[in-house]
mmCIF entry with sequence, helices, sheets and N, C-alpha, C, O atoms, coordinates in Angstrom:
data_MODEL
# 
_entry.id   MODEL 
# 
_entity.id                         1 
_entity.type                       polymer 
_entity.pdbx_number_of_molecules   1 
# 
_entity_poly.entity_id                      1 
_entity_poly.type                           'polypeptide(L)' 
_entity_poly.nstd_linkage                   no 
_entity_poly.nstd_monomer                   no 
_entity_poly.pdbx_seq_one_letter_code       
;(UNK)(UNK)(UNK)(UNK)(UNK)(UNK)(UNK)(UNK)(UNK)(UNK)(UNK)(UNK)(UNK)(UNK)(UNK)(UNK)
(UNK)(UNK)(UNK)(UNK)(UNK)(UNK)(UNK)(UNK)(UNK)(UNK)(UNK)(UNK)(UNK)(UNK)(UNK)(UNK)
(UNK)(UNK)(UNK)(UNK)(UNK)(UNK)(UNK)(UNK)(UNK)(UNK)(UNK)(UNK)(UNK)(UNK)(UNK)(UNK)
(UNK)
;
_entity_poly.pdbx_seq_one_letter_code_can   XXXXXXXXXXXXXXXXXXXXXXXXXXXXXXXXXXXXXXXXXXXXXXXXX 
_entity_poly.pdbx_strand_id                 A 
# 
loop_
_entity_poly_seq.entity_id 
_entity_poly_seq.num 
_entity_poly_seq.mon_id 
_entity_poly_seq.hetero 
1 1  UNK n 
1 2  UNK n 
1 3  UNK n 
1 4  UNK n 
1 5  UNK n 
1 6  UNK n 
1 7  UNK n 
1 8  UNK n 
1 9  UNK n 
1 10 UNK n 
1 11 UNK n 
1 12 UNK n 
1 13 UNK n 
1 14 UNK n 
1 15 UNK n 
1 16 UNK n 
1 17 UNK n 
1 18 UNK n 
1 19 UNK n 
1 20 UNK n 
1 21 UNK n 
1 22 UNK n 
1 23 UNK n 
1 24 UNK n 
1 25 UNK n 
1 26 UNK n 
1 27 UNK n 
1 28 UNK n 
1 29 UNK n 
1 30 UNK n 
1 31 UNK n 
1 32 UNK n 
1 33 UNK n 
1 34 UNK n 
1 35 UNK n 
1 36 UNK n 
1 37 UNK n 
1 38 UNK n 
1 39 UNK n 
1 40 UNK n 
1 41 UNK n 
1 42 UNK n 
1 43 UNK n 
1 44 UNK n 
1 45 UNK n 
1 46 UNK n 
1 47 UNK n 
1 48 UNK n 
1 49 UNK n 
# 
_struct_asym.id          A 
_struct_asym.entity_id   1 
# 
loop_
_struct_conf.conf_type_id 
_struct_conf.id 
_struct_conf.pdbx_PDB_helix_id 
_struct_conf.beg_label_comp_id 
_struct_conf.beg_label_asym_id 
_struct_conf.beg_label_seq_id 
_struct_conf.pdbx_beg_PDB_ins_code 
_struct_conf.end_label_comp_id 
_struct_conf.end_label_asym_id 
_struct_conf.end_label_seq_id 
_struct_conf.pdbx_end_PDB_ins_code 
_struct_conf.beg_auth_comp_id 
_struct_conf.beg_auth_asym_id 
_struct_conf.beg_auth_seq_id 
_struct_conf.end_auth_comp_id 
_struct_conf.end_auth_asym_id 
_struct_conf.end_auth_seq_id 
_struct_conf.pdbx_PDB_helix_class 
_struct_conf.details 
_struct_conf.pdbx_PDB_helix_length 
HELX_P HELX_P1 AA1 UNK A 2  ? UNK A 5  ? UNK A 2  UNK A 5  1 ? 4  
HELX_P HELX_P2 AA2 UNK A 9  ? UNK A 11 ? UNK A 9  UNK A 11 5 ? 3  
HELX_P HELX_P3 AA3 UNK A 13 ? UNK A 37 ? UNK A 13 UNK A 37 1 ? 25 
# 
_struct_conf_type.id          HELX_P 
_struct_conf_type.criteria    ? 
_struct_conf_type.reference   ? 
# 
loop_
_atom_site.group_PDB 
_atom_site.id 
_atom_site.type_symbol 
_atom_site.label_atom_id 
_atom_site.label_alt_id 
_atom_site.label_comp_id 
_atom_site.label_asym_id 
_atom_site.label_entity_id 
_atom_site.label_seq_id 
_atom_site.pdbx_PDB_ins_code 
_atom_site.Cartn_x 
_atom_site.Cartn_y 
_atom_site.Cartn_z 
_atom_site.occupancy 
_atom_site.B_iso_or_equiv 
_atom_site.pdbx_formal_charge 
_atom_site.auth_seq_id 
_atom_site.auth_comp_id 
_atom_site.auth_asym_id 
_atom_site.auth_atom_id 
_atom_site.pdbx_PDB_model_num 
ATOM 1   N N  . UNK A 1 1  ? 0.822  -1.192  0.000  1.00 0.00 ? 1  UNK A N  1 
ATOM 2   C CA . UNK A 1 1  ? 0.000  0.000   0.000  1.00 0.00 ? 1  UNK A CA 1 
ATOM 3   C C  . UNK A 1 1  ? 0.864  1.252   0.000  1.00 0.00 ? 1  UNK A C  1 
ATOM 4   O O  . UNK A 1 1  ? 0.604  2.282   -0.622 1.00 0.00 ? 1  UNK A O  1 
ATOM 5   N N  . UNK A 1 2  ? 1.743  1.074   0.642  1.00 0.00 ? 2  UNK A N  1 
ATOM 6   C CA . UNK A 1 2  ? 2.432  2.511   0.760  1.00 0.00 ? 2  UNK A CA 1 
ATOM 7   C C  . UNK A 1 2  ? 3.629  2.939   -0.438 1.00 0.00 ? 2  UNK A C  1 
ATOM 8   O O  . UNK A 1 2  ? 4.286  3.977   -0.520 1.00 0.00 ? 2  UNK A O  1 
ATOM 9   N N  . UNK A 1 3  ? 3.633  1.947   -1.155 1.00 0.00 ? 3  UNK A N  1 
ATOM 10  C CA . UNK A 1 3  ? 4.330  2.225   -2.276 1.00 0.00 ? 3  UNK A CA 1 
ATOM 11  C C  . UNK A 1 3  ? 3.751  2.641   -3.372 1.00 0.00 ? 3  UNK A C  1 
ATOM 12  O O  . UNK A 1 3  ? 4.365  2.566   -4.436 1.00 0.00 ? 3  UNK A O  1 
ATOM 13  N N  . UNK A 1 4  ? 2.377  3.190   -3.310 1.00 0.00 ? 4  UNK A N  1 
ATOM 14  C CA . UNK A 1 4  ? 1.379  4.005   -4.242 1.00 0.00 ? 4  UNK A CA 1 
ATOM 15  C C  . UNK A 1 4  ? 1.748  5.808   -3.848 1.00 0.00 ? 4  UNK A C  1 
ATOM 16  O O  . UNK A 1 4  ? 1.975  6.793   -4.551 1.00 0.00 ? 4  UNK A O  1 
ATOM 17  N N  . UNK A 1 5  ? 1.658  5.570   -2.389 1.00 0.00 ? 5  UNK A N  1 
ATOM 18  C CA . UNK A 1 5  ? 2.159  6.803   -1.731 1.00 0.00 ? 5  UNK A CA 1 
ATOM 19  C C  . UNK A 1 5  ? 3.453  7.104   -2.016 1.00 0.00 ? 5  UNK A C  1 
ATOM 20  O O  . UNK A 1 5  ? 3.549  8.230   -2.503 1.00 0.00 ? 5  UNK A O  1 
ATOM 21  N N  . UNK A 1 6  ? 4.667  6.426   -1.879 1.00 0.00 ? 6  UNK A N  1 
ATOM 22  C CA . UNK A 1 6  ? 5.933  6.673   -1.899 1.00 0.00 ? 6  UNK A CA 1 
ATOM 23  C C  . UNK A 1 6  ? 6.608  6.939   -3.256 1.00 0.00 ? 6  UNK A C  1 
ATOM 24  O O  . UNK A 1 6  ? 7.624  7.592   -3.492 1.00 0.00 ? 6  UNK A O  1 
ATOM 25  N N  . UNK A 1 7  ? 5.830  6.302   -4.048 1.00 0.00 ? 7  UNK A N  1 
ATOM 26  C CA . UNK A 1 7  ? 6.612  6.187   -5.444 1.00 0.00 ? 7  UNK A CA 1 
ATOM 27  C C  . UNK A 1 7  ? 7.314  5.260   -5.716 1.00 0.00 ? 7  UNK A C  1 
ATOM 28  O O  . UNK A 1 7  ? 7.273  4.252   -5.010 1.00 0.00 ? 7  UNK A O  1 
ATOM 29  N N  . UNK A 1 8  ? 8.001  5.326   -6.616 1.00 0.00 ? 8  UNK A N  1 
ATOM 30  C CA . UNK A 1 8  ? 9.348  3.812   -7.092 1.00 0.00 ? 8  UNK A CA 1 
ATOM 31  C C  . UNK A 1 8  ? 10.496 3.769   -6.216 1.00 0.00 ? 8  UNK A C  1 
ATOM 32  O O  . UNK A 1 8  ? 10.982 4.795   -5.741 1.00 0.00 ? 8  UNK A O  1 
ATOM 33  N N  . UNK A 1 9  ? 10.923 2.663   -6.001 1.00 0.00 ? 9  UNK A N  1 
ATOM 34  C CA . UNK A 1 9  ? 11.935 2.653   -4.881 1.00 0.00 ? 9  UNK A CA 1 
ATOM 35  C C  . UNK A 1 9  ? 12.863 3.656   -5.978 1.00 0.00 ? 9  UNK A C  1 
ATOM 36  O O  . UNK A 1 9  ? 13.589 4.311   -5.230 1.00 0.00 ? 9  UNK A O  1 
ATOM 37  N N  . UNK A 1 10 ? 13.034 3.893   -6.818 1.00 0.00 ? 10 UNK A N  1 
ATOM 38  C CA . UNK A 1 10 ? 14.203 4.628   -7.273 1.00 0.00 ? 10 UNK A CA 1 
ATOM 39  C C  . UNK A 1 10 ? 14.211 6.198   -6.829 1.00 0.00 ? 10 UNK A C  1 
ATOM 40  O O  . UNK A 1 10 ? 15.197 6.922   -6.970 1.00 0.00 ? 10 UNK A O  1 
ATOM 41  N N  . UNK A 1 11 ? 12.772 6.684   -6.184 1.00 0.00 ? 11 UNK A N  1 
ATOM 42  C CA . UNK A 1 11 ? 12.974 7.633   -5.514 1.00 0.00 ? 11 UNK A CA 1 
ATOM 43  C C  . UNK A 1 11 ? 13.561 7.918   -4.072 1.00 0.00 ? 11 UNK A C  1 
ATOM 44  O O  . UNK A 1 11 ? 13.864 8.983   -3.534 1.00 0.00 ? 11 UNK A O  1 
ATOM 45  N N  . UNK A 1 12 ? 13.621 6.587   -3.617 1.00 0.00 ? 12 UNK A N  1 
ATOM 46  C CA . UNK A 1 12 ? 14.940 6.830   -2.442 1.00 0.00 ? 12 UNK A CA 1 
ATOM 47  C C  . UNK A 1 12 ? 13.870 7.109   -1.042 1.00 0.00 ? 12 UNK A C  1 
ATOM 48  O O  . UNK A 1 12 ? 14.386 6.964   0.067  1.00 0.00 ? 12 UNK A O  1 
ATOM 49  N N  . UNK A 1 13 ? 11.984 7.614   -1.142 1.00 0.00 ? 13 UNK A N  1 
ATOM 50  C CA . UNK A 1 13 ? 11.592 7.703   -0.313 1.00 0.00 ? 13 UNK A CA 1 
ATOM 51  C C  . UNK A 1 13 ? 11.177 5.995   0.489  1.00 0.00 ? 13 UNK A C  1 
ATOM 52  O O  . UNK A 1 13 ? 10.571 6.053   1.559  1.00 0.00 ? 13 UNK A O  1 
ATOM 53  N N  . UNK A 1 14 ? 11.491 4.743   -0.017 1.00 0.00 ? 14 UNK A N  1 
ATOM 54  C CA . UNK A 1 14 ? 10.754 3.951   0.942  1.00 0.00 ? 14 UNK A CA 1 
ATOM 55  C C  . UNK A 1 14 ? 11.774 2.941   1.552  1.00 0.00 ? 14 UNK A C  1 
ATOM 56  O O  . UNK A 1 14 ? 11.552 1.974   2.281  1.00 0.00 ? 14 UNK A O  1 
ATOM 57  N N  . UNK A 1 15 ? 13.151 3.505   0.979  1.00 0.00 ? 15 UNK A N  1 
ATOM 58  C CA . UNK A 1 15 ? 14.379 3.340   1.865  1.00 0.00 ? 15 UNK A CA 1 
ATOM 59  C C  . UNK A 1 15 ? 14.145 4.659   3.096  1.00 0.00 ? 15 UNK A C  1 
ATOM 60  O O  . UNK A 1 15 ? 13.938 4.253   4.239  1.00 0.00 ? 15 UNK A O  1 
ATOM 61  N N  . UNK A 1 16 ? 14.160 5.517   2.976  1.00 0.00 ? 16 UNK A N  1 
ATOM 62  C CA . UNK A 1 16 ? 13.585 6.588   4.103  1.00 0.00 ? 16 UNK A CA 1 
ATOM 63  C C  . UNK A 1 16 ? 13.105 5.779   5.188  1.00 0.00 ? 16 UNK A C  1 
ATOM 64  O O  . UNK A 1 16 ? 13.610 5.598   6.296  1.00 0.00 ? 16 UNK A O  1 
ATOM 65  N N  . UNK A 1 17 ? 11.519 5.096   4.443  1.00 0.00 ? 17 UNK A N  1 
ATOM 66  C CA . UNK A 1 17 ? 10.642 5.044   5.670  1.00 0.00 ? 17 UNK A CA 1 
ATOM 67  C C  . UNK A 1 17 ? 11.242 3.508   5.932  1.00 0.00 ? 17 UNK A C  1 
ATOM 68  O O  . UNK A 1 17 ? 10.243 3.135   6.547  1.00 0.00 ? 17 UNK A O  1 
ATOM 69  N N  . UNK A 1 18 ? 11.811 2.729   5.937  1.00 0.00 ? 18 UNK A N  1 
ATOM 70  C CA . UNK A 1 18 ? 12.332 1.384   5.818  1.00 0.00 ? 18 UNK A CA 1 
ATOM 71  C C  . UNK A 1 18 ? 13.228 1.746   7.184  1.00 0.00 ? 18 UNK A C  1 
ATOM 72  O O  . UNK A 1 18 ? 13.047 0.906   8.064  1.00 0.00 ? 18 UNK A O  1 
ATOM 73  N N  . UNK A 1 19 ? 14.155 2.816   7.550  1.00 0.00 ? 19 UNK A N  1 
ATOM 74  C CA . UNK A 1 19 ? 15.077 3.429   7.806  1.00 0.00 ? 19 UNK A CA 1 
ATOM 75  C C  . UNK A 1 19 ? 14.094 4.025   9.488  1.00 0.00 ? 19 UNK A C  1 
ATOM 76  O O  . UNK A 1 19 ? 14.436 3.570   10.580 1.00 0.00 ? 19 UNK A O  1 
ATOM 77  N N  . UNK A 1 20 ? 13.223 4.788   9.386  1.00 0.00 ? 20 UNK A N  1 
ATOM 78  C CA . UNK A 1 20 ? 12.487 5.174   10.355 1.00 0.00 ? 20 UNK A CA 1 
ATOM 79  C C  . UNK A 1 20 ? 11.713 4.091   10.497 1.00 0.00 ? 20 UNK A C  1 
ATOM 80  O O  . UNK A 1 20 ? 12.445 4.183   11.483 1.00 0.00 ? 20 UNK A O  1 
ATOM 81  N N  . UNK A 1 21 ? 11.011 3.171   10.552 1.00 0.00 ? 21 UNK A N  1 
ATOM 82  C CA . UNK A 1 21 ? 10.671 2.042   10.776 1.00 0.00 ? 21 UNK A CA 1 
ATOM 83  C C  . UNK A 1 21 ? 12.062 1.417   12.076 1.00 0.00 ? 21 UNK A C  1 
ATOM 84  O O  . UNK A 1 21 ? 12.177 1.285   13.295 1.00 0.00 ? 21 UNK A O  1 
ATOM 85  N N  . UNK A 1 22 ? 12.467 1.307   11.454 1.00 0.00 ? 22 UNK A N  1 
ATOM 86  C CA . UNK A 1 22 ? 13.971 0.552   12.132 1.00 0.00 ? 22 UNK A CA 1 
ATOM 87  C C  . UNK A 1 22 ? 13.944 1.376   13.442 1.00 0.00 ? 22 UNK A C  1 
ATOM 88  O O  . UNK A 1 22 ? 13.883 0.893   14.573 1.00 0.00 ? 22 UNK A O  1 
ATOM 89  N N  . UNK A 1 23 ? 14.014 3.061   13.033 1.00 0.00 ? 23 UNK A N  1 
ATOM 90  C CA . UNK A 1 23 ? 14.682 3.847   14.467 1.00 0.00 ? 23 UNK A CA 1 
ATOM 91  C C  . UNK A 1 23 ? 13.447 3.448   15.178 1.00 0.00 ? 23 UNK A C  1 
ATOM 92  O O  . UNK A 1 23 ? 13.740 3.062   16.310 1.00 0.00 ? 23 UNK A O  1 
ATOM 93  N N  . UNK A 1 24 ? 12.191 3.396   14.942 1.00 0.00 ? 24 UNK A N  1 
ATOM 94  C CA . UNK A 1 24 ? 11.384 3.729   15.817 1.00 0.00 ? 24 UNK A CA 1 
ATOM 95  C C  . UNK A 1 24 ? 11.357 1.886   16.438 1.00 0.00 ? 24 UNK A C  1 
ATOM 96  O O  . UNK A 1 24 ? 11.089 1.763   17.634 1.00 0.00 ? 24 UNK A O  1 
ATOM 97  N N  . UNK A 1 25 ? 11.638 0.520   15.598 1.00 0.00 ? 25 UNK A N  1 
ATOM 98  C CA . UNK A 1 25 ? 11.767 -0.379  16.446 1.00 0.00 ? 25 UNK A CA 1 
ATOM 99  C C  . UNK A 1 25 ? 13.200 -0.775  17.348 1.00 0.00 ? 25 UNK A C  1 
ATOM 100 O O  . UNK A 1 25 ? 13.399 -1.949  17.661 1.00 0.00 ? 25 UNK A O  1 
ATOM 101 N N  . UNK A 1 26 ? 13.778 -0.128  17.577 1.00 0.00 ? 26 UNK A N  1 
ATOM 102 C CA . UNK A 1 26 ? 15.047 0.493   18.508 1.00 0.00 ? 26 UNK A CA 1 
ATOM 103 C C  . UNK A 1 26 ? 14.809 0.744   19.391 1.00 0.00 ? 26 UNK A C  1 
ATOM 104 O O  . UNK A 1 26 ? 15.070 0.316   20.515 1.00 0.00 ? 26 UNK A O  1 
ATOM 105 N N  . UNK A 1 27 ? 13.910 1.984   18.764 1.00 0.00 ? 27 UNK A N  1 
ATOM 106 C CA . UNK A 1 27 ? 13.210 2.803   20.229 1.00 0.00 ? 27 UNK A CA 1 
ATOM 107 C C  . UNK A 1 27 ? 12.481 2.497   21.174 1.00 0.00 ? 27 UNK A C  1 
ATOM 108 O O  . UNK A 1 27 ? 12.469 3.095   22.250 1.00 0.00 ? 27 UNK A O  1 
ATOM 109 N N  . UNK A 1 28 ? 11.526 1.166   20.773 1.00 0.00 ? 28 UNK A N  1 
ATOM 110 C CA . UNK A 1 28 ? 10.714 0.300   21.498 1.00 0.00 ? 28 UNK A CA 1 
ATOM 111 C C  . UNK A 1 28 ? 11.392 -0.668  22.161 1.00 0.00 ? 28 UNK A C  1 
ATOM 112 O O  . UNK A 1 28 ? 10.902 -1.213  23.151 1.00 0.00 ? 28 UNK A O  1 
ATOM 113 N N  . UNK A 1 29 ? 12.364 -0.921  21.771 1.00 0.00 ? 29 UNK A N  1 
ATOM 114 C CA . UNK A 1 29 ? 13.430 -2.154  22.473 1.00 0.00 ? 29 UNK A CA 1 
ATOM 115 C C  . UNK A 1 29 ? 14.357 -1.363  23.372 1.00 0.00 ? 29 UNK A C  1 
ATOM 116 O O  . UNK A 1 29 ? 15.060 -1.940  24.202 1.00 0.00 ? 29 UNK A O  1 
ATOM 117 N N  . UNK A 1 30 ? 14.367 -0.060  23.219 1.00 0.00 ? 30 UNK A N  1 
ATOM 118 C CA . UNK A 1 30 ? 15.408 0.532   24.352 1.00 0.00 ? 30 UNK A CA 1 
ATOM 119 C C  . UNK A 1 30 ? 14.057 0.767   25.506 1.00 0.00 ? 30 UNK A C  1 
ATOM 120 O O  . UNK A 1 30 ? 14.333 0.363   26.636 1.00 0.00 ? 30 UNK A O  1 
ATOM 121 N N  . UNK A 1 31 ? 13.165 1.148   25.402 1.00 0.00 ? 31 UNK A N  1 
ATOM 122 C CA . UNK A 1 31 ? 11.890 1.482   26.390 1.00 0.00 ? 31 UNK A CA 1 
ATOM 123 C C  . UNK A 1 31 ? 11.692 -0.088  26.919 1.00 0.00 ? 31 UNK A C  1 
ATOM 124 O O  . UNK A 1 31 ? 11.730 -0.440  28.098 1.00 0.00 ? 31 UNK A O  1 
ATOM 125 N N  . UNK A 1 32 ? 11.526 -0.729  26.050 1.00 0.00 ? 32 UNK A N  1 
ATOM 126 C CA . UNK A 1 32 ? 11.085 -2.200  26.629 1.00 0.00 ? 32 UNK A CA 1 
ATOM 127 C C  . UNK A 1 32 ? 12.283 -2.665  28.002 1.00 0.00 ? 32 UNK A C  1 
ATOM 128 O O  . UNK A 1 32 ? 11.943 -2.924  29.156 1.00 0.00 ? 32 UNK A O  1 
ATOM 129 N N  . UNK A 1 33 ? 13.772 -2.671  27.439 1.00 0.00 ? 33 UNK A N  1 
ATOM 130 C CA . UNK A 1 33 ? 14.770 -2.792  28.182 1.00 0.00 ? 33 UNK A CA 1 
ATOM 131 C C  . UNK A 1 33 ? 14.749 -2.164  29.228 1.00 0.00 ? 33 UNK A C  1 
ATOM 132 O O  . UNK A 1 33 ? 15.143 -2.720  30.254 1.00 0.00 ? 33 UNK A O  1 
ATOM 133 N N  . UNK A 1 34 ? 14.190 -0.563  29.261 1.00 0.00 ? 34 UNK A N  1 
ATOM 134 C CA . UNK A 1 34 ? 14.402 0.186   30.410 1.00 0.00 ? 34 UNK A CA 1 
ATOM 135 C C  . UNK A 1 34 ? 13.359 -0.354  31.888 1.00 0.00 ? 34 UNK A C  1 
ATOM 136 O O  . UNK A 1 34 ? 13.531 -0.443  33.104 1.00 0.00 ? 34 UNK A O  1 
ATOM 137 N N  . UNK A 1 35 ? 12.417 -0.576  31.057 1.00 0.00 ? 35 UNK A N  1 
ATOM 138 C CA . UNK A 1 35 ? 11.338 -1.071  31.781 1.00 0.00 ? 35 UNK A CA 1 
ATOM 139 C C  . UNK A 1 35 ? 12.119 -2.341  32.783 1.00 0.00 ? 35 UNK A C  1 
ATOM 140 O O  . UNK A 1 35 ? 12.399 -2.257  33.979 1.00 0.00 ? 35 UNK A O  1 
ATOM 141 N N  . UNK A 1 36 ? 12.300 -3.257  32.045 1.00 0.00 ? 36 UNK A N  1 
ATOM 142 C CA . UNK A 1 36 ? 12.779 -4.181  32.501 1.00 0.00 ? 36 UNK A CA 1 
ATOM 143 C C  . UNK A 1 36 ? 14.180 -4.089  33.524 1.00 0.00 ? 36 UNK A C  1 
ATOM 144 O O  . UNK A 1 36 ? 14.334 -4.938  34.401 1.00 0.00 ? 36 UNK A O  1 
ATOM 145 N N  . UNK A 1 37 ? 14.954 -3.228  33.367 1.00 0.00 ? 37 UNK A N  1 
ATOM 146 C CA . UNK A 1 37 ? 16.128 -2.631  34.125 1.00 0.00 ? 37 UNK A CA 1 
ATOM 147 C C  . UNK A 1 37 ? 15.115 -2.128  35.623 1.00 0.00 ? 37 UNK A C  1 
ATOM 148 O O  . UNK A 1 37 ? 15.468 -2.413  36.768 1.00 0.00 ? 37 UNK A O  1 
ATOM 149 N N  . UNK A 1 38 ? 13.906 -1.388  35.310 1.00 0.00 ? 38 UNK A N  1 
ATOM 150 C CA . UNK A 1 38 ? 13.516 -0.654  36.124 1.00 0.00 ? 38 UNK A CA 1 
ATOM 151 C C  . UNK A 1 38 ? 12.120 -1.566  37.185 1.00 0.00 ? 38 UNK A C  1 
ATOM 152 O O  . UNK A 1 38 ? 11.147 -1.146  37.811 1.00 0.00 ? 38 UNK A O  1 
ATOM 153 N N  . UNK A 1 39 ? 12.795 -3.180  36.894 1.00 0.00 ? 39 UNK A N  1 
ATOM 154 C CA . UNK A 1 39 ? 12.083 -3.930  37.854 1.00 0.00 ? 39 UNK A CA 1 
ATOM 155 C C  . UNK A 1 39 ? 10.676 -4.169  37.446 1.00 0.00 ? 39 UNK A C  1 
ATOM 156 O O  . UNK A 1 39 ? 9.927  -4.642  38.301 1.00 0.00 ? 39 UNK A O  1 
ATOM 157 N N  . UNK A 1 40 ? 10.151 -3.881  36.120 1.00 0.00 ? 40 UNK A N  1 
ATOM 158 C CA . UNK A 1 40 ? 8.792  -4.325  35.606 1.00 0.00 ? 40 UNK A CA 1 
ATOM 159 C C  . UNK A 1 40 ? 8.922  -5.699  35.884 1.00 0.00 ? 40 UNK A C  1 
ATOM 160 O O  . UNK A 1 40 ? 9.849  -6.235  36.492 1.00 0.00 ? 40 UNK A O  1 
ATOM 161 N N  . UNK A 1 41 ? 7.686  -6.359  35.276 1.00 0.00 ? 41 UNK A N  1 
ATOM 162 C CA . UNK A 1 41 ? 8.140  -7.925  35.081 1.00 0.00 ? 41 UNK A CA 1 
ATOM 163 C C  . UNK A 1 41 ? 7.134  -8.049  33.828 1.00 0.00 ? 41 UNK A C  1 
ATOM 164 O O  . UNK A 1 41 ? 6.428  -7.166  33.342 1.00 0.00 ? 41 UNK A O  1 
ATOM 165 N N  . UNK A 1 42 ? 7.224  -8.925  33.578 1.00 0.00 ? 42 UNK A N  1 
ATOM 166 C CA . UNK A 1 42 ? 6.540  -9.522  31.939 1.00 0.00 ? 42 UNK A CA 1 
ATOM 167 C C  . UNK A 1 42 ? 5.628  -10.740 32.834 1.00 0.00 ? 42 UNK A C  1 
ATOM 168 O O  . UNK A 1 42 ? 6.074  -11.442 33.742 1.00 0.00 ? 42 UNK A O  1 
ATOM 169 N N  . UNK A 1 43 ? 3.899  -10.747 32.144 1.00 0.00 ? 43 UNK A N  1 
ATOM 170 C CA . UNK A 1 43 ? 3.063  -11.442 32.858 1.00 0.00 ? 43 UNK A CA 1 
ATOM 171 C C  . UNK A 1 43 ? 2.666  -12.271 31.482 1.00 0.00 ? 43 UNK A C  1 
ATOM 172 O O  . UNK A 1 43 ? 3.398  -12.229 30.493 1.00 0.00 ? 43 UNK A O  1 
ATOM 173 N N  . UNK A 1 44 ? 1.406  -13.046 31.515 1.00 0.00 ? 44 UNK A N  1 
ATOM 174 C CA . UNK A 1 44 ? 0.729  -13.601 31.006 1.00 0.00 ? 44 UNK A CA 1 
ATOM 175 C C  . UNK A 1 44 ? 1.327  -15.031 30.733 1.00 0.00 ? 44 UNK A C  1 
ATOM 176 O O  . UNK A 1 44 ? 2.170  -15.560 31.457 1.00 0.00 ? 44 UNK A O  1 
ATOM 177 N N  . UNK A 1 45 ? 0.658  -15.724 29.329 1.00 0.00 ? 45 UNK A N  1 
ATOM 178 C CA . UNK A 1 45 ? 1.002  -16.558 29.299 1.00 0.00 ? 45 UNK A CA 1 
ATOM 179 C C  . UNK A 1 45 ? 2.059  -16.808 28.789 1.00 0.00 ? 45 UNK A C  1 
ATOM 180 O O  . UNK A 1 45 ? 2.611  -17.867 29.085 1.00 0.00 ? 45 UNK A O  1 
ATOM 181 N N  . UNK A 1 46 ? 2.938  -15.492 27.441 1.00 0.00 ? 46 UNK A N  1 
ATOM 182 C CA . UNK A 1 46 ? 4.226  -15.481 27.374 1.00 0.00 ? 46 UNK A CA 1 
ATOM 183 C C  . UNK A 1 46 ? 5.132  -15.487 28.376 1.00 0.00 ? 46 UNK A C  1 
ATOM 184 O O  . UNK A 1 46 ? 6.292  -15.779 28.082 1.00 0.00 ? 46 UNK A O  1 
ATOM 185 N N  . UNK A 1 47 ? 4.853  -15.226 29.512 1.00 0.00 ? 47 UNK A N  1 
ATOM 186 C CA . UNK A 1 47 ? 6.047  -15.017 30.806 1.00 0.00 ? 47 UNK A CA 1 
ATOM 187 C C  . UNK A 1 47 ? 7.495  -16.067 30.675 1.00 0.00 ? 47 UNK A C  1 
ATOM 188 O O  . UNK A 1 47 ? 8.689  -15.960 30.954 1.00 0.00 ? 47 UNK A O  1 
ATOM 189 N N  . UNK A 1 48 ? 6.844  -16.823 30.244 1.00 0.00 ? 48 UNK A N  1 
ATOM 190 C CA . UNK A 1 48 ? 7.950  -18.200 30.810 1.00 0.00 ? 48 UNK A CA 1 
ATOM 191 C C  . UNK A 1 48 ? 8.903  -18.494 29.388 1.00 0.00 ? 48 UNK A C  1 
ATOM 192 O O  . UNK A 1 48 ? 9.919  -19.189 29.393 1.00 0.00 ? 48 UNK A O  1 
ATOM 193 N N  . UNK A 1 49 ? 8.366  -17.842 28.253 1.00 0.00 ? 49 UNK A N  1 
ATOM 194 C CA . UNK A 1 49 ? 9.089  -17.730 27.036 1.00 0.00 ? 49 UNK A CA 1 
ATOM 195 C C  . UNK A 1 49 ? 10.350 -16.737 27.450 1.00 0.00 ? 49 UNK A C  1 
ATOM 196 O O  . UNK A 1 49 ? 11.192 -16.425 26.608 1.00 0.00 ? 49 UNK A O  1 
# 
């Protein structure tokens, strides 16, 4: 879908968003980590994974 929006990869925009995609799943894994540094705990039935 978003390559109607973006145009042809030869315009260089859906390496962009490919690129911010990435920072922003970083960013969720440094928050997730902090959490976890900061004594959260992880529940449910994933817990034990």
């Amino acid at each position: 879908m978003l390559q109607g929006y973006a145009g042809s990869y030869d315009s260089g925009f859906p390496d962009g968003y490919d690129f911010e995609d990435w920072l922003y799943r970083l960013e969720l894994l440094a928050d997730d980590t902090q959490a976890l540094e900061d004594e959260e705990h992880v529940g449910g039935p994933a817990a034990d994974a």
